[in-house]
N, C-alpha and C positions, 0 to 999 in steps of 0.2 A: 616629398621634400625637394628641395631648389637644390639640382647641384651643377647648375652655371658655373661658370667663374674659368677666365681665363688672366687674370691678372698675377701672374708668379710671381712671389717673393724670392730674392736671390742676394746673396750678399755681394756679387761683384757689381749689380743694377747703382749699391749706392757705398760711399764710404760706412765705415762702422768705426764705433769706440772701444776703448777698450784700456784696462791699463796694462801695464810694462809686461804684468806676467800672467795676466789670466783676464777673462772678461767678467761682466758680470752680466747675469740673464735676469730675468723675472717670467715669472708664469702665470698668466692670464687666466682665470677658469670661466668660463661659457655663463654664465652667469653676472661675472663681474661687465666680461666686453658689451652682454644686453642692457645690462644698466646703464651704460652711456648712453644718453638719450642727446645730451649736449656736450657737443665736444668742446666747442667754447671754455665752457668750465670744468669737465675734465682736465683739459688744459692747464690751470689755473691749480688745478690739484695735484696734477703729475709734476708741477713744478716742485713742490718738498720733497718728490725723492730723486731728483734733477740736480736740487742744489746740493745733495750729498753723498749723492751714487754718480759717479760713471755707467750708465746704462747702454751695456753694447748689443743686446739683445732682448726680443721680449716673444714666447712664446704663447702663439694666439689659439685660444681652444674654440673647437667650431661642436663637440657634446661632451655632455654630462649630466648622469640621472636623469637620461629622458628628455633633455630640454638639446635642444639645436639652434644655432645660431642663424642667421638669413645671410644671403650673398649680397646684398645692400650692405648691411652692419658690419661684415668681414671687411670689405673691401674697404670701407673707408677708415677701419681702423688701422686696416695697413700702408693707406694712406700716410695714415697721422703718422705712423711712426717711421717711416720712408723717407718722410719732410722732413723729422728729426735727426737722419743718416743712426736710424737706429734699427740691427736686423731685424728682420721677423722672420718664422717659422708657425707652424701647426703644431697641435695638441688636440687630442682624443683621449677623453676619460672611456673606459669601456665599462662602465656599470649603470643601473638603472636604479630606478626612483626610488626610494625607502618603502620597503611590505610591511612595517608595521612589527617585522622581528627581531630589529636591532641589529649592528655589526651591518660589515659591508654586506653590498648584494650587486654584485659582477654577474654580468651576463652568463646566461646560457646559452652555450655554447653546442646543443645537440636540438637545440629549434631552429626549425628552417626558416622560420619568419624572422625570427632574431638576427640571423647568420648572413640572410641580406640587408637587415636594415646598417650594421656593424658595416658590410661590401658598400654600400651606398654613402654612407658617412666617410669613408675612406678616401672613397672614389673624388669626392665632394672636395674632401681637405686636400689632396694629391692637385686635384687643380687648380688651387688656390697656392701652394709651398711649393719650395724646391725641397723643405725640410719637415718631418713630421716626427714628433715624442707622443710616446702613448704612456701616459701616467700610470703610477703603477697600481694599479686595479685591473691590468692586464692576467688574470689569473681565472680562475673559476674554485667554487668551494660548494656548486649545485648539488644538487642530489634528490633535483624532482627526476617523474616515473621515468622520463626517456632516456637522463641521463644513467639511472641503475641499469636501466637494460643495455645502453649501449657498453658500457663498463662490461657485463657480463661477467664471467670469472676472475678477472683481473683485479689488484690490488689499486685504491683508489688512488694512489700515487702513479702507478706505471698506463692507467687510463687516461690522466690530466697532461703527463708529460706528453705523451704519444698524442693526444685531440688537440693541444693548444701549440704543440711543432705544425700539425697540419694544417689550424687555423691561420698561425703564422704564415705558412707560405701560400696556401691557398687565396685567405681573405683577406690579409693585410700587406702583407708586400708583393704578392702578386696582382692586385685587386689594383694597387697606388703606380705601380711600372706600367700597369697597362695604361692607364690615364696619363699618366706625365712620367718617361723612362727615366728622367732627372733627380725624380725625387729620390731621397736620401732618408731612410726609416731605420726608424732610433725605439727602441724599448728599452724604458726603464726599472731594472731593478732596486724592488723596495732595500728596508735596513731592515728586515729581517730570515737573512741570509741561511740559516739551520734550518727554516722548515719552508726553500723557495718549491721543493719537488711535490709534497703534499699538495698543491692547489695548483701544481702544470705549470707555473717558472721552469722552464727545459734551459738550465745555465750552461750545459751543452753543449745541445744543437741549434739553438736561438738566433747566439751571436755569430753563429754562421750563416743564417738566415736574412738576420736583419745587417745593415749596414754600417749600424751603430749600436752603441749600449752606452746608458747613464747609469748613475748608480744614487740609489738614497743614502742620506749620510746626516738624517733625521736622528736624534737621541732627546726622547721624554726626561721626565723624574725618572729614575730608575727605580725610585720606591714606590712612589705613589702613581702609574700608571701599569696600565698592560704588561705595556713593553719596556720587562726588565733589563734596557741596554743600556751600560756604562757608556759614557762617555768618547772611551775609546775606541766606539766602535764609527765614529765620525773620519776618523783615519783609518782601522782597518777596512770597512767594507769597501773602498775607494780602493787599497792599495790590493783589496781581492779581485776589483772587478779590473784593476790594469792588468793583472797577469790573466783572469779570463780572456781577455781581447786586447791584447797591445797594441797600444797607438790608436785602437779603437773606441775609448771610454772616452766619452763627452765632456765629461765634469761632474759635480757635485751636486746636491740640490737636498736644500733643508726647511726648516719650516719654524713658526714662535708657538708653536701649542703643545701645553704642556711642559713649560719648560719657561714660562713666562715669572716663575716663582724668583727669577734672579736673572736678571739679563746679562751677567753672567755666563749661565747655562744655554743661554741662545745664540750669544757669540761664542760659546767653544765648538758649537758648530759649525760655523765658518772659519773659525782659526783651523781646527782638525782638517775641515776638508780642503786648506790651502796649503795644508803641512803636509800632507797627503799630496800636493803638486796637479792639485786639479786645474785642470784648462778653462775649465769654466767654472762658476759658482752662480747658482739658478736658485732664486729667493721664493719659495709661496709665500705666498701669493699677493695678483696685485691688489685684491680686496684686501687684505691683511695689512699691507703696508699702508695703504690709504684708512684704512681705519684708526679711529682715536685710542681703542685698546692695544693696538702695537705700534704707534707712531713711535715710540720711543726706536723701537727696532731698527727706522729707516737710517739715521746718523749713527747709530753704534755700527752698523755695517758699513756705513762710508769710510768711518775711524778706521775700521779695520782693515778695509780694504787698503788705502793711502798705508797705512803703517807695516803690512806684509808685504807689498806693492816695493817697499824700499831697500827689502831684503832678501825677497824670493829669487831673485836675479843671481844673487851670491851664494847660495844652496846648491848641491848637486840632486842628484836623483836620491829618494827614501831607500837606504836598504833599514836590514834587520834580521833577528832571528827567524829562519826558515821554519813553516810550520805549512803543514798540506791538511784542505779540504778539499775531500775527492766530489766530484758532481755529484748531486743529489746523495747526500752522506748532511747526518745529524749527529746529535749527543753532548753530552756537556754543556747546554745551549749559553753559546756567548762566553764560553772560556776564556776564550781567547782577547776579550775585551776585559776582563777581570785581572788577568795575566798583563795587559797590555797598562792598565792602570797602577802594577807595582814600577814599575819606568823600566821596562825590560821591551824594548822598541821589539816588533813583530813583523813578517812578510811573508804570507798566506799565498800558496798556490793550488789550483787545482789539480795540478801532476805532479807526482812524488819529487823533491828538490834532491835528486840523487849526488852531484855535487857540493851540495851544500856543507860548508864544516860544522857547524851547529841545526841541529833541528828540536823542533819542539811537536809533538805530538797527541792529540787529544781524542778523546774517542772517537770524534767523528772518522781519524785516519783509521781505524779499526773496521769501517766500511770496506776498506780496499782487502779485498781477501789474500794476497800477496804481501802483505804490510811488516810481515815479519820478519820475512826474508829479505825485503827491500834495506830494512832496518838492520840487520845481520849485515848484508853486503857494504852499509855504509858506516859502520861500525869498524869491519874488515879494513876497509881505507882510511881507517884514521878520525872520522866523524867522532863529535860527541852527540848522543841522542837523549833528548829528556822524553820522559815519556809522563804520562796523569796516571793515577791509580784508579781513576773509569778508563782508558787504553789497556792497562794491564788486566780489569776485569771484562772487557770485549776481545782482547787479544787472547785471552785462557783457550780458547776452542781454536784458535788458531797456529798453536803450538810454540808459542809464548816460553810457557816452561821447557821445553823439550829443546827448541833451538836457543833462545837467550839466557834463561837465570831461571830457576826455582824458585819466585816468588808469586806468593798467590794475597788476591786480597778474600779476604772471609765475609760473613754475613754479621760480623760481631761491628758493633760500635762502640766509641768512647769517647769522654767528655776531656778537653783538658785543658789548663792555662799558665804550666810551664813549662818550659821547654829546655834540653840539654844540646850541646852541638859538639863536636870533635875537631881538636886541634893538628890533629895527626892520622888524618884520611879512615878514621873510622874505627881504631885499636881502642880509645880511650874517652870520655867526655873531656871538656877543657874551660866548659863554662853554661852555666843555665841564668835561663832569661822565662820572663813573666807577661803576659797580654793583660788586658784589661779587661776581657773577659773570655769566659768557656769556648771553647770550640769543638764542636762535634765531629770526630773524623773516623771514616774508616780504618777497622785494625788492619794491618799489613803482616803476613807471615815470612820470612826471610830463612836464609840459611846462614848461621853463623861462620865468620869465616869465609865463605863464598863468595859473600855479599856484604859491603859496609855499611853502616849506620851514617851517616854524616848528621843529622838532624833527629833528634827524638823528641814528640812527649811524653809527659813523663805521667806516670799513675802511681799506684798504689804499688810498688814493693815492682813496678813494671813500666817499659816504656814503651810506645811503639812508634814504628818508622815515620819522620815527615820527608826524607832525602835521601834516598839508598843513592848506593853506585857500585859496578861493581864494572871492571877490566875485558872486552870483548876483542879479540883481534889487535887493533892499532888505538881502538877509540875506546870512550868512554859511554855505558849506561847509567844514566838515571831513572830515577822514580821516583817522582813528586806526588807526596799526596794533597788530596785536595779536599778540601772541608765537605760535610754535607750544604753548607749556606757559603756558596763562591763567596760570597762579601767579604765570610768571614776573614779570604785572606788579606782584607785591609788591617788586620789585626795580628795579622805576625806581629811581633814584634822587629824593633829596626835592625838587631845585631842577626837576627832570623833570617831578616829579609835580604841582608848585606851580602849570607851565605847562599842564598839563591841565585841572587843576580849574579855572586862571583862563577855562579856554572852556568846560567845564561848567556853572561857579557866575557867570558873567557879568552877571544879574539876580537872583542870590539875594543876600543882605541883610546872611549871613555865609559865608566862606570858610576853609577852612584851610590853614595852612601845616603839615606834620608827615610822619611817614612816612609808610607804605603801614599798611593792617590799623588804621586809628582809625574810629570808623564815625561820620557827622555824620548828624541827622535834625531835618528840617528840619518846623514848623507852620508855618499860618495867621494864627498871632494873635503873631508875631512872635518864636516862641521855638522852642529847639532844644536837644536828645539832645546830648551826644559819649559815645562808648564805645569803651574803648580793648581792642581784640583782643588786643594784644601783651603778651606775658609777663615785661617789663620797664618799670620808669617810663622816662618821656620825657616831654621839653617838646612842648608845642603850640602853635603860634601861632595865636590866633584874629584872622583878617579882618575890620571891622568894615565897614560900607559902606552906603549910601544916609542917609548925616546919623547913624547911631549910633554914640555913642561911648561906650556903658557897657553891664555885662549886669548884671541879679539875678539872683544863684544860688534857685532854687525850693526850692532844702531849707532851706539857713541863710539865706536872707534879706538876705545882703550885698550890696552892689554894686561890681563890680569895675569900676575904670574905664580905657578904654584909655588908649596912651601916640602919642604921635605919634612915627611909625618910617618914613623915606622916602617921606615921604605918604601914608602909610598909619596908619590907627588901630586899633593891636595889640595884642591882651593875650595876656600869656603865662602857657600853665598847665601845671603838672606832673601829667599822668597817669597813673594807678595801672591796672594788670593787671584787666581781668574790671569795673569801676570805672562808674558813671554818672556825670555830670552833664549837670542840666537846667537852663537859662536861658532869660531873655528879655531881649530887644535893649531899652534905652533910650537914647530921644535927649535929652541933658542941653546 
């Protein structure tokens, strides 16, 4: 292979675009830049997403699946887009050509023949960029002969993590500084975050490795595909990978498949990942956009851009309810985006949020074998802790009962679809509500007395817990049960859902009253997102709380002012399908 090339890409060489508060990228796959055969008319085609994108960067891939690019065709596409004062960068897919058995197929990573061609292609893109992204196929899921033997007794997790930290430093950031000391190497983690440790994502020791980290913020069907991720996982994985590497996360990067069923669903991926406060938004791809089955894609994303563009500036930084996923830690998969879609704004850390006044808890924190005690101590200070009723059954061996509360959950199931709740912290019910259909939840065994009921459903002559709580030191314990079918908790009912959020959102400023699938996103500087998931209008009731009683709308500039509703100070708003709005809290 050719790997000439002394032509560096750098962005101080040329101006770059960009808007007010974020850039936006595109990403070239090796395939699409060999296609240009005539730039002429390339030209002529890159013009439609010119005339509707601000394009401040475009990410050039020199492999993928076995195919490489030439240092003639690199070079003059960087050309092209030089001329344009538009960045460029490198891109390396790290998988190989389809064997015929479906599903990806990422290098192998313990052949030596492999392991220089990977060194050589590196070496190739390093002197061509100041900048390199390795898409996320950066992993391995091998398990030909040499890999098992190298594996030996080890679990195929703690093999992958350990072979692809040393590939990292060995053959791709070591391999790229020797060639050009300059360059800046970037790894990108996928959106699916619960099982990065299974196939050697090290979210670890990586980002200390690499120089940079991107993050996927890609969300399918959530029904009809693989990858069962809501929605909100467009905003969580972004706001996970800022606290993995602070000030070190690149931006976002999403894609139209799958999710083509409602262009809708393709733009909530860019809304989230700018709500999220990403630096950049990186579109797959430029074949995709150039094609006639997603041209549609190319102007809903300029709308978007220009329309968040005009009120990102006015937003502070994303906070949220504290919730910890310890490295390489599973469970619950994607809780925390199911959660994040009843409008109870979320902020995911890899190290226990031992300050934090609220936390929220899922099995995956049942990974950290300290978690109980952690949870004790911040209890002790005053914290309120929610915990899932899979944390309470990972937590049982950890001494759960012994240090926190005597509840256990059982092997018993039940079905149910009304529900009672408590007006007076748990002595008495005060009102029952109905779903629209069954839900399957695990029974929860409690101690009467010890422990209060705040939420039940209800059975046969029997109820069991959907909300315990019960008084630890200065704070408060929860324990949220959780359906066997996450969905199902779009199906609380709304006076259900109202009594949850009120122990999620207990120190947050606003609240909402509404159904399930509204998503609320909470700043800093006293202002907040609503986005309504649901494919129908509906009223919203917004919660006002700590002295505000008025919001400004951030686009039209109005102020709405609440109403006094059972001492509560309420505004109510009718929201529209797919729809934003942004506001900030005033106290009048």
């Amino acid at each position: 292979m050719n790997i000439e090339g002394n032509n560096h890409s750098s962005d101080k060489e040329f101006g770059t675009k960009s808007y007010n508060n974020f850039k936006a990228a595109i990403y070239c796959p090796v395939g699409d830049l060999i296609g240009i055969t005539d730039i002429e008319l390339f030209a002529k085609k890159f013009e439609w997403i010119e005339k509707h994108i601000n394009i401040g960067k475009v990410y050039l891939e020199t492999y993928r699946q076995g195919v490489t690019i030439s240092n003639e065709q690199i070079i003059k596409l960087i050309n092209f887009f030089k001329e344009k004062g538009i960045e460029t960068a490198g891109g390396i897919t790290t998988d190989n050509a389809q064997n015929g058995e479906g599903g990806f197929n990422p290098l192998c990573y313990t052949n030596p023949d492999t392991v220089q061609f990977l060194k050589d292609v590196v070496e190739f893109t390093a002197s061509l960029f100041d900048e390199i992204i390795l898409d996320d196929f950066y992993f391995t899921n091998c398990r030909c002969s040499s890999c098992i033997e190298a594996k030996g007794n080890r679990s195929w997790k703690d093999f992958r993590l350990e072979l692809m930290k040393e590939i990292s430093e060995k053959i791709i950031v070591g391999a790229a500084k020797a060639v050009n000391p300059n360059v800046k190497m970037i790894i990108k983690y996928p959106n699916w975050y619960e099982h990065y440790q299974e196939t050697g994502y090290n979210l670890e020791e990586e980002p200390k490795i690499f120089d940079g980290i991107y993050t996927g913020t890609e969300t399918r069907n959530p029904t009809y595909t693989q990858q069962h991720l809501p929605k909100y996982l467009s905003y969580f994985n972004l706001r996970y990978m800022e606290n993995v590497a602070p000030k070190r996360n690149g931006g976002g990067w999403y894609d139209p498949f799958e999710c083509s069923y409602n262009l809708t669903s393709y733009a909530e991926q860019a809304y989230l990942t700018l709500f999220a406060k990403a630096k950049e938004v990186m579109m797959f791809s430029l074949g995709s956009l150039l094609n006639p089955e997603f041209s549609l894609c190319v102007p809903v994303n300029g709308q978007i851009f220009t329309d968040l563009d005009s009120y990102l500036g006015d937003i502070g930084e994303p906070i949220g309810i504290a919730t910890y996923l310890p490295y390489h830690s599973h469970g619950e998969d994607y809780l925390h985006d199911y959660i994040g879609m009843l409008g109870i704004p979320l902020e995911p850390y890899p190290k226990y949020p031992e300050n934090a006044k609220t936390i929220f808890l899922t099995k995956t924190a049942a990974m950290d074998k300290d978690i109980v005690f952690k949870v004790a101590k911040s209890l002790e200070n005053g914290a309120d802790v929610i915990v899932t009723s899979g944390f309470l059954e990972a937590a049982t061996n950890l001494g759960f009962q012994n240090v926190l509360a005597n509840v256990t959950i059982t092997n018993r199931k039940t079905s149910i679809n009304s529900y009672a709740y408590s007006n007076d912290g748990g002595i008495t019910f005060g009102g029952c509500e109905e779903s629209s259909k069954s839900i399957e939840i695990p029974q929860i065994e409690f101690q009467t007395n010890d422990t209060w009921e705040l939420i039940a459903g209800l059975g046969q002559d029997n109820n069991f817990p959907i909300l315990l709580k019960t008084v630890y030191g200065k704070g408060h314990l929860y324990i949220l049960t959780i359906p066997e079918d996450y969905g199902d908790l779009y199906n609380y009912p709304r006076k259900i859902l109202y009594i949850i959020r009120t122990v999620f959102l207990k120190n947050s400023p606003v609240m909402l009253d509404s159904v399930s699938k509204i998503g609320l996103f909470l700043y800093d500087n006293d202002c907040f997102i609503l986005h309504s998931f649901i494919p129908w209008y509906d009223e919203v009731c917004l919660i006002l709380k700590n002295g505000y009683t008025s919001v400004k709308d951030l686009v039209n500039k109005k102020i709405l002012k609440a109403e006094i509703e059972k001492g509560n100070y309420v505004i109510r708003l009718r929201v529209s399908p797919g729809i934003n709005k942004a506001f900030k809290l005033i106290k009048e």
